[in-house]
Structures are given as structure tokens and as C-alpha cells.
C-alpha positions in Angstrom: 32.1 -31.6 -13.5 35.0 -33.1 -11.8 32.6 -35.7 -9.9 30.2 -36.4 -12.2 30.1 -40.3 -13.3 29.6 -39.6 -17.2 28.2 -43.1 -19.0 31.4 -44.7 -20.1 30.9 -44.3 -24.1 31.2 -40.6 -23.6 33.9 -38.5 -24.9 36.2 -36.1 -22.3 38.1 -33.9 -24.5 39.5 -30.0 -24.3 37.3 -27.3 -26.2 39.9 -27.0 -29.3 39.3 -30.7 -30.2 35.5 -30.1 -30.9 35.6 -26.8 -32.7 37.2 -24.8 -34.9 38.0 -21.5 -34.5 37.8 -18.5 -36.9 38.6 -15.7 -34.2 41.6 -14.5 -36.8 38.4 -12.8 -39.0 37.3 -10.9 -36.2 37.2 -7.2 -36.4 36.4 -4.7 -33.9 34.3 -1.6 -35.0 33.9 1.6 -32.6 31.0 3.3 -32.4 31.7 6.2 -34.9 32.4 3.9 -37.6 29.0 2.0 -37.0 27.5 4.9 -37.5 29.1 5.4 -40.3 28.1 2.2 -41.5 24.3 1.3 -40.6 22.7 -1.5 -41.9 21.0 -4.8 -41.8 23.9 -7.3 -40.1 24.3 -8.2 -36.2 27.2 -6.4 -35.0 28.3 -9.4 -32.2 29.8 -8.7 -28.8 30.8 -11.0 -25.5 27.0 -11.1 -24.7 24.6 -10.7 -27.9 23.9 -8.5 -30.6 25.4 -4.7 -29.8 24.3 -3.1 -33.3 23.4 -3.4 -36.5 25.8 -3.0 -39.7 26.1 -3.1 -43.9 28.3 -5.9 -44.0 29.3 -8.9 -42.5 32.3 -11.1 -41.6 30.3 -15.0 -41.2 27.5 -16.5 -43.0 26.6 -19.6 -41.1 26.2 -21.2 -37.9 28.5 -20.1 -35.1 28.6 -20.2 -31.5 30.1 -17.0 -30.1 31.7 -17.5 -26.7 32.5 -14.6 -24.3 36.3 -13.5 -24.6 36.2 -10.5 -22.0 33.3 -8.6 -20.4 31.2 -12.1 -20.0 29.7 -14.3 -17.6 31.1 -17.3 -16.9 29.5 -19.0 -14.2 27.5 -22.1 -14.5 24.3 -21.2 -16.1 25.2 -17.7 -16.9 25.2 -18.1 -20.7 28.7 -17.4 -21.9 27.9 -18.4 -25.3 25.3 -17.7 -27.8 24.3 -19.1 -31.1 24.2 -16.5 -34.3 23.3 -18.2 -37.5 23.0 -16.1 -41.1 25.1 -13.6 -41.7 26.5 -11.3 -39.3 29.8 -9.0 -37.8 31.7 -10.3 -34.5 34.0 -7.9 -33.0 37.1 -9.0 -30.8 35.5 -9.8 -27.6 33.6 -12.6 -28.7 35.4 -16.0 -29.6 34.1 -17.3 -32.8 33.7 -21.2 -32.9 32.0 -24.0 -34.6 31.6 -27.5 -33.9 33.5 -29.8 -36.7 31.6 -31.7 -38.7 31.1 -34.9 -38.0 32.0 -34.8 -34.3 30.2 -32.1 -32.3 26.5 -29.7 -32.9 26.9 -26.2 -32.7 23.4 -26.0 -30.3 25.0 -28.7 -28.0 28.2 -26.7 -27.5 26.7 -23.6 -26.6 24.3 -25.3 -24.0 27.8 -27.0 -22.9 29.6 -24.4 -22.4 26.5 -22.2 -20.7 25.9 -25.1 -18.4 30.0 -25.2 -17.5 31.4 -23.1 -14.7 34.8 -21.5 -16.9 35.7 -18.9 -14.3 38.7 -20.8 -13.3 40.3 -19.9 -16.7 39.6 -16.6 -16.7 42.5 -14.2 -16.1 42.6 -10.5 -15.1 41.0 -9.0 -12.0 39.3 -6.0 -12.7 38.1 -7.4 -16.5 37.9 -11.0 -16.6 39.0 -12.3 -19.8 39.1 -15.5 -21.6 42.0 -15.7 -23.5 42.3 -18.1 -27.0 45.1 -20.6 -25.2 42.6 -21.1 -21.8 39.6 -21.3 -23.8 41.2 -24.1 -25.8 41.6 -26.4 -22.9 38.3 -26.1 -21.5 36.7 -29.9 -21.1 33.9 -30.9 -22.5 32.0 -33.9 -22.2 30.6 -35.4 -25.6 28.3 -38.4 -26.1 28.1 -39.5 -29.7 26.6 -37.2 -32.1 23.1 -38.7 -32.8 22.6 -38.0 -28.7 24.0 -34.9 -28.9 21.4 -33.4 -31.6 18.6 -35.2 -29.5 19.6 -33.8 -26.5 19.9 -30.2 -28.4 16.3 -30.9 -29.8 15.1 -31.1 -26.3 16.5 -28.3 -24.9 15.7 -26.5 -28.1 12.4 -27.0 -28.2 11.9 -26.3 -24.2 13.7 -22.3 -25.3 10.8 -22.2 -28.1 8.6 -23.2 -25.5 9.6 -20.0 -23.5 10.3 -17.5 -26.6 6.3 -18.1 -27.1 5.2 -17.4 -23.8 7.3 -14.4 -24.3 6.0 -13.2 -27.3 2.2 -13.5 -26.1 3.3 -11.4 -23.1 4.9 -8.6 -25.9 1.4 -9.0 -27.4 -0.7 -8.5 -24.3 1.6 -5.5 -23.2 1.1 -3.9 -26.7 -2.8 -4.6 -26.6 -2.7 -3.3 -23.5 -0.8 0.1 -24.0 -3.2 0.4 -27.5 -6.6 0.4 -25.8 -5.1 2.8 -22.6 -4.5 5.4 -25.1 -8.0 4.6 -26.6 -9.7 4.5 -22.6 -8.0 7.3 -21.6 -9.1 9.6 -24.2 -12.1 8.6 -25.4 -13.6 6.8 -22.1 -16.4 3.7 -22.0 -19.6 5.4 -22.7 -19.4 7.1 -26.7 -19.8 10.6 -25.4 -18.9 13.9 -26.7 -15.3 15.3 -26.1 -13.8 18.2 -24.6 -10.1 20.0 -25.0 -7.9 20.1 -22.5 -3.9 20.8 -21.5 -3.6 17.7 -21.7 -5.5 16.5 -25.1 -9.2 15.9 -25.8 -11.3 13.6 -23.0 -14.4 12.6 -22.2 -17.0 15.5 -21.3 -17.9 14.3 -17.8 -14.7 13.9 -16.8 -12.9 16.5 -14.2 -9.1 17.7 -15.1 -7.6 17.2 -11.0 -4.1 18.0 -9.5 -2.9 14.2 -8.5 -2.4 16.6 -4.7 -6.0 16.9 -4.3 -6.6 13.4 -4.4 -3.8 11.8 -2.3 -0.9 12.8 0.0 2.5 11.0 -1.5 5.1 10.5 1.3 8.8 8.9 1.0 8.9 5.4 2.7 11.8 4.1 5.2 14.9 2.7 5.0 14.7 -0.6 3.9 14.5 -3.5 7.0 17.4 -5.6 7.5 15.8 -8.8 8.4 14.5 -8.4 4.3 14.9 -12.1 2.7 14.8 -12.7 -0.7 11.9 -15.0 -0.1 9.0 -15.7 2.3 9.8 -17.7 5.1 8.0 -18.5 8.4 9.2 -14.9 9.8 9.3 -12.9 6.9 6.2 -12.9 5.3 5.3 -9.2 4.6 6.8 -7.8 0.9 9.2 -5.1 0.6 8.5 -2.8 -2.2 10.6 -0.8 -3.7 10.7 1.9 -7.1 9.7 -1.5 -9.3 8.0 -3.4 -6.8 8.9 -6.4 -4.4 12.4 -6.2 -3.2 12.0 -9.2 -1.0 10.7 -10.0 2.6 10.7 -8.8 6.1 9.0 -9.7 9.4 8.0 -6.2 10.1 5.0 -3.9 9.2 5.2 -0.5 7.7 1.4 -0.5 6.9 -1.5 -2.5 6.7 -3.6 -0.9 4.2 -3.3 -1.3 0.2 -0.8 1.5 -1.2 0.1 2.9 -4.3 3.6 3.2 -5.2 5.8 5.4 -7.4 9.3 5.0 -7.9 11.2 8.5 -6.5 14.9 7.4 -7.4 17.5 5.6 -9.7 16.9 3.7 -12.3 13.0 2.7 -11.7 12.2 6.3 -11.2 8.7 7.1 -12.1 7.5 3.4 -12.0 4.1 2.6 -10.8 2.8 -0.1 -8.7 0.3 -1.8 -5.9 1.4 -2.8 -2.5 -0.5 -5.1 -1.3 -1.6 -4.9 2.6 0.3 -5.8 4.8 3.6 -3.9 3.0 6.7 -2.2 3.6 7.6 1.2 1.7 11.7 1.2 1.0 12.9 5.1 0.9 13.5 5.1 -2.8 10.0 4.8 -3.5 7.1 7.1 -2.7 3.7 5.7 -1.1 0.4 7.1 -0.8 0.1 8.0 2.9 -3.4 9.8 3.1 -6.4 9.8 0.2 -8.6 12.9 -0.1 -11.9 11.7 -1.6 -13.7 7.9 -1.6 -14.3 8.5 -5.3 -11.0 7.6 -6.3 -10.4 3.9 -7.5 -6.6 3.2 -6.7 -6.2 0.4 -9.1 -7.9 3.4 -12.2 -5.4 5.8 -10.5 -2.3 3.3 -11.2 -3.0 2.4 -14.7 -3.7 6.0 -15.4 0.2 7.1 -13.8 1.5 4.3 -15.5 0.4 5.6 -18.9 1.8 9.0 -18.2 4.9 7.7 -18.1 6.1 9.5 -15.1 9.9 9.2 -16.0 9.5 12.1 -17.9 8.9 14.4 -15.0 12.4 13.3 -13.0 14.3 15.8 -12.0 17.6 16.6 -15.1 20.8 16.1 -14.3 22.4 14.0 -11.8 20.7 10.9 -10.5 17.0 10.5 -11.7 14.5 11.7 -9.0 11.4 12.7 -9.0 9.8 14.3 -6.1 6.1 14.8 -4.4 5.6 18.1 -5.3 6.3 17.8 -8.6 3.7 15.0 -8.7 1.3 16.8 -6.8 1.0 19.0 -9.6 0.2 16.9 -12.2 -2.9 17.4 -13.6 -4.2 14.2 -14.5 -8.3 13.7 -16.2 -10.9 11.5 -13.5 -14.2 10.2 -14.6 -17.2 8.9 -12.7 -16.5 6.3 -9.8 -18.0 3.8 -11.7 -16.4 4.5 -14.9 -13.4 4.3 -13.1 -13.7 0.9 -11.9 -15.0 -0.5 -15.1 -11.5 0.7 -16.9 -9.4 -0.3 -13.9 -11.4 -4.3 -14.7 -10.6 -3.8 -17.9 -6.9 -3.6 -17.6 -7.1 -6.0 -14.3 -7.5 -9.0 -17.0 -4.3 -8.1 -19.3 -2.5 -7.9 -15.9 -3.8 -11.2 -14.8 -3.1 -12.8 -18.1 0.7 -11.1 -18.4 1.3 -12.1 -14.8 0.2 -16.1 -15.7 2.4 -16.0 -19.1 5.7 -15.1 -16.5 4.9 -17.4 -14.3 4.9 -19.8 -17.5 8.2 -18.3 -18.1 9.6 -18.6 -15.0 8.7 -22.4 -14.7 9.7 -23.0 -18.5 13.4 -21.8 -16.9 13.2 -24.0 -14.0 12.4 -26.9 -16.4 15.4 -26.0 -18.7 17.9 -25.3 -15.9 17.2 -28.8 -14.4 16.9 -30.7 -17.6 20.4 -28.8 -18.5 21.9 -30.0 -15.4 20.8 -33.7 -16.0 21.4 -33.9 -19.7 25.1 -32.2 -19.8 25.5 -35.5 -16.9 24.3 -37.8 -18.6 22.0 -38.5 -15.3 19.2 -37.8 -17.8 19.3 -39.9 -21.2 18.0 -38.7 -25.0 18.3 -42.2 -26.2 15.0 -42.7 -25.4 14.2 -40.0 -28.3 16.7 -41.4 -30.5 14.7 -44.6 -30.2 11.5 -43.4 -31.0 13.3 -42.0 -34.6 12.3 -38.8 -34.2 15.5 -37.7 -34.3 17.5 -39.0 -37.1 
């Protein structure tokens, strides 16, 4: 912020001048004493809410900034607003804006925006201590404009906690009429018992084996970019999907994908043709029948939840003979495709709400960047009096 030109009727003045600071109430709770005590109230750490408690230290609007085990980096969200009634243990500075001179939203979208790691101590465990955190700079226009520039950047966060919720609501929709689908099919017909649960009567109980050959991929390329460019336009996929992008072919026909490893072990996916296959995942490498639709195929594995097959102990793995044996319930060709459309639609609408999301962040990130500059203005908003 050094080089920034801020508009000459802007304040430049360190942290402690702006807030008060209540970090003396603070009181750290491990977690057999939280278990002893579960309840209704935010337990608060450096980086959001950790649990959930019977009582509470604050009532009221605070913005908690991280004191160790944070982020600190421009745009990494250091602080986060907690309002009501609610717990902070010590890693978590507890401040407010003083009346009259600062807003609580406007500080904490300061201080996300500002890059603190040059007073942060400590090597292995960064750590923002009460005397460096005081004498962090801010930047403050008068009060009016800072409650219209935390109206705008409020109101572009609701923007994005909508899209977000719709997309909770088509995943939920989504999993509710699988477990429907899967059980009771398309076509009202009468059902049989199997290892598995009741289907359909036309439908066939199969080993996943007999249907399609699953094969580890290769070692990941390393000319992989973490976008397209005029060389690298083929996706990597890995366990959860695209990793990034190389110049180089691993196959040209349409896959599906299982995560074999780590943390995204049992996930299910599409590769798209042309693809690469990264070693941590497993890829369809040969189909057995033409009556298989791969799109019903990797809705049905995804509702399996294949995680639960991974190998215990160690790190998670699942492998292909283990999924060779699953036994998993097939109808008709045609019914098959009908179910795989049905899904294809939440998909299409989920994937259109993140890019929503993603572009709502975009928009945010830049009108952050220009407001905390004062390169963009909220006077005109004060103007218009709707914000008093």
C-alpha cells in the first residue's frame, strides 16, 4: 500500500487507533473440555468457527483477526466477522472498530485486502503478536464512505452466499431423487430383493469387472500448466478431476475416472477426449459390452460412495480388484440413458451456479482492490442517499 496515491481526505493511521481490543477475555478451551461442554455458541479460532459451546465470552459485533495459525497474505482473509454471541479462544485477536470512527465490516475487508506477513514473527508457526498487530496501517476515508463502501462489498458476498446456497440445494435434490432412481427406476415396476437392497425387476445385479477393465494412469506430465495455453490444451485429470494442462495425449477417447489414492480416493469423474490419466487415479482402459452408458455408470459409482471400499489403515487406496467386484444393479440401455439425462441437468445447472461463483469472486477481488485505494469511489452511493 506503500504506492498507492490515497485521496488526500483519507486517514493513514496504525490498527490500534481504529479498534479496540478485548483480547484480555479470551480463553482457550481444549478439546476435552468442549466436550464437556456442548452447546449452542461458536467456539472462534484464527480462521472461523472450530466448535460449538454452552456459553459464551462476546455478545456483539467483533472482527476476529488471525493471531497464529492464519493467513496473512493479501486476499487471504485474516479476519472474519462473528456477530451474536459466541467463545474466542487465544489464537484469534478480538477487535472492534470505535464508535464513531471506523465500521467493523470495513476493517475486516481492510485487513483481508492488506498483505500483514511482514509482521508476523516465528518461522515454523507464523504468529501475529498484540504489539505488531497494533501498528498495522490502515487507510480510512470518513465514516459515511466507509459503510457505503462495506454495503457494496457486502452485498456482492450475499450475492455469492446465494449462488451458493442454490448449489447446496441442487446437490441435495440431486442426491434425493438418486436414491429414489436407483431403487425404484423410471418405469413404476415391481421390485426385487437383492444384496444390495430392493431394485427394479428388469434390472441385472453385474460385477463392475464384467463391464469395464479399470487400469492405473501415468505419472503426471511435466509440461502440466495450470491453465490452457496455445501448447497445452489437453486436461490433466487426477482423483477429483482436472489438475491442469499439458501438451501431450494419454488417450483420445472419453474415460471414466475413479480416484485410487489420498485424499480424493473413491471420487468419480468424466474425462473428456482428448485426456490425460495422472497415476493416482484409475481410468477405464477397455469396456466389455455397448450396452453400458458411461455417463449412468458414473452417477451410479458416485452414489455408492466408493470411499468406503479404501483399503484401512495407512494412506487411503482403493484398488481395481477390489472395484471389480462390486456388484452394482444395470437396467435397460435405454433406461440407462434416460437417468444418466436426468442427472445431466442438475450437473449442468450446479456447474453454471460455480461459474456464477467464481465470477462473483472475481468481481469482489477487483472491486476490493479498487475500493481499499480509493481508485474506486462510494461517494457516488452516498449521493444517491441510499446509504445514510
Amino acid at each position: 500500500m506503500n504506492n498507492v496515491n490515497f485521496p488526500e481526505h483519507w486517514k493513514m493511521i496504525p490498527l490500534e487507533k481504529a479498534v479496540n481490543v478485548f483480547d484480555k477475555k479470551r480463553i482457550p478451551l481444549n478439546e476435552t473440555q468442549r466436550q464437556q461442554m456442548p452447546g449452542e455458541y461458536p467456539y472462534c479460532g484464527a480462521n472461523g468457527v472450530v466448535d460449538y459451546v454452552n456459553d459464551y465470552l462476546f455478545d456483539g459485533e467483533h472482527v476476529l483477526l488471525a493471531e497464529d495459525g492464519g493467513y496473512w497474505g493479501s486476499f487471504e482473509n485474516s479476519a472474519y466477522l462473528m456477530n451474536g454471541k459466541f467463545w474466542v479462544n487465544n489464537h484469534a485477536h478480538v477487535l472492534q472498530a470505535k464508535q464513531g470512527l471506523s465500521d467493523n465490516y470495513f476493517l475486516m475487508c481492510q485487513l483481508n485486502y492488506l498483505d500483514i506477513k511482514p509482521f508476523i514473527s516465528g518461522t515454523t508457526r507464523g504468529k501475529l503478536n498484540q504489539g505488531m498487530m497494533k501498528r498495522v496501517p490502515l487507510s480510512l476515508p470518513t465514516l459515511p464512505e466507509q459503510r457505503a463502501i462495506a454495503y457494496i462489498l457486502q452485498t456482492i458476498q450475499e450475492a455469492k452466499s446465494t449462488r451458493q446456497h442454490e448449489i447446496v440445494l441442487e446437490r441435495e435434490r440431486k442426491a434425493a431423487l438418486m436414491d429414489f432412481l436407483f431403487s425404484h427406476g423410471t418405469k413404476d415396476e415391481p421390485r426385487k430383493q437383492t444384496e444390495i437392497g430392493e431394485i427394479p425387476e428388469s434390472w441385472e445385479m453385474t460385477k463392475l469387472g464384467d463391464l469395464v477393465k479399470l487400469k492405473s494412469g501415468e505419472t503426471r506430465p511435466k509440461d502440466i500448466e495450470s491453465k490452457p495455453d496455445a501448447e497445452r490444451t489437453i486436461p490433466v485429470y487426477g482423483g477429483n478431476g482436472i489438475l491442469g494442462y499439458t501438451g501431450k495425449q494419454f488417450s483420445d477417447q472419453r474415460l471414466l475416472v475413479i480416484g485410487r489414492v489420498g485424499a480424493y480416493c473413491g471420487c468419480v469423474h468424466i474425462a473428456e477426449a482428448p485426456n490425460w490419466i495422472t497415476d493416482n487415479a484409475l481410468y477405464s482402459e477397455k469396456w466389455f459390452s455397448n450396452e453400458v452408458s458411461l455417463d449412468f455408470l458414473a452417477e451410479q459409482l458416485e452414489h455408492f460412495n466408493l470411499n468406503q471400499l479404501q483399503r484401512r489403515g495407512g494412506q487411503p487406496l482403493i484398488t481395481q480388484s477390489i472395484l471389480h467386484q462390486l456388484k452394482v444393479p444395470l437396467p435397460p440401455f435405454p433406461e440407462q440413458y434416460a437417468i444418466a439425462e436426468t442427472f445431466s441437468a442438475f450437473d449442468e445447472k450446479i456447474a453454471v451456479l460455480e461459474q456464477e461463483v467464481e465470477l462473483i469472486d472475481e468481481l469482489f477481488h477487483a472491486m476490493l482492490e479498487g475500493l481499499m485505494t480509493g481508485q474506486r469511489s462510494a461517494v457516488p452511493l452516498l449521493e444517491s442517499g441510499e446509504i445514510q
